[in-house]
N, C-alpha and C positions, 0 to 999 in steps of 0.2 A: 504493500500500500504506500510506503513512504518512497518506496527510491520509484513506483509512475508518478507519484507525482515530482520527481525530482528530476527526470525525464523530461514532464511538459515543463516544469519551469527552463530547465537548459536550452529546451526549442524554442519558451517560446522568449527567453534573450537572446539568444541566436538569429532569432527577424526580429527585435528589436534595432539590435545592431546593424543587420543590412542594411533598414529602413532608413535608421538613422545616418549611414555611409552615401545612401542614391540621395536623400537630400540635400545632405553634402556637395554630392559631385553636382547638383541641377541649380542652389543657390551657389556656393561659393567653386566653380571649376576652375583649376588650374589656371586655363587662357580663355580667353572671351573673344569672339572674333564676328564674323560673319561670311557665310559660302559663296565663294566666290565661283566654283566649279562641281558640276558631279562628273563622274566616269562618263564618257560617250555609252555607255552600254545601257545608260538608267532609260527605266520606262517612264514618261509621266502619268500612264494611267494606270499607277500604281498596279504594275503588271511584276514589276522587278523581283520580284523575288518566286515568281511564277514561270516566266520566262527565259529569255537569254541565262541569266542566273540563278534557275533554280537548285534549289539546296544549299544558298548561299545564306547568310544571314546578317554582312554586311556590305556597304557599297562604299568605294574610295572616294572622295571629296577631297577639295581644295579649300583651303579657310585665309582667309586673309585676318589675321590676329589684331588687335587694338594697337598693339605696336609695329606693324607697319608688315611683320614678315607675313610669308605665306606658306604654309605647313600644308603634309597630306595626313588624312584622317580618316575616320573610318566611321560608318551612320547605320542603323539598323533601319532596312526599307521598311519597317510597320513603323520607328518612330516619326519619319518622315511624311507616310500617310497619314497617321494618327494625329500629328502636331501639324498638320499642314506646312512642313519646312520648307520651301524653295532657297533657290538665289536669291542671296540678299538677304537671310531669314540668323537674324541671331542666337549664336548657339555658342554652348562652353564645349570644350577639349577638354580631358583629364587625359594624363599618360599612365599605362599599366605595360608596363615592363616595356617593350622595345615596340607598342602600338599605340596609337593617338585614338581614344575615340572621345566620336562627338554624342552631345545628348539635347535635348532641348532646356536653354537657358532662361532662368524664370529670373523675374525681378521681385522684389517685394510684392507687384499685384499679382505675381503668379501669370506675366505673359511674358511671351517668348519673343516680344519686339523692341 
């Protein structure tokens, strides 16, 4: 009786912490920028991850960063349908080991522009 529950408590600080880490990465990411480019391969009607790239589960972008450079990164084609990202569309970078990905960047009202 003591160690399920000792179980659910472990799991449930374990998605405590996730949660607490993706709002991290969505308010304060590493770099802030805006896309300046997707892959030639992207579908706009949100076919991408259907099509030419299926079984993929990112797309490579170009970010033009708030300091000037321009980085390649990497997007998940649901967050881009689901957040409506295009060109142009402000988003934060976090770097996780030797890949850039991008996510959608909220401000204080919780929009991504």
């Amino acid at each position: 009786m003591i160690a399920d529950g000792l179980v659910i408590m472990a799991l449930l600080g374990l998605l405590g912490i996730f949660f607490i880490i993706q709002l991290k990465m969505m308010f304060f990411p590493q770099i802030k920028g805006e896309i300046i480019e997707f892959e030639s391969i992207f579908d706009p009607d949100c076919k991408s991850c259907r099509g030419k790239n299926e079984g993929k589960t990112s797309l490579p972008i170009k970010v033009k960063t708030d300091d000037g450079k321009i980085i390649s990164a990497e997007i998940s084609a649901c967050t881009m349908c689901i957040e409506g990202i295009g060109i142009g569309s402000r988003i934060g970078v976090t770097k996780v080991g030797s890949r850039h990905i991008a996510q959608a960047c909220a401000n204080i009202r919780g929009r991504n522009n």
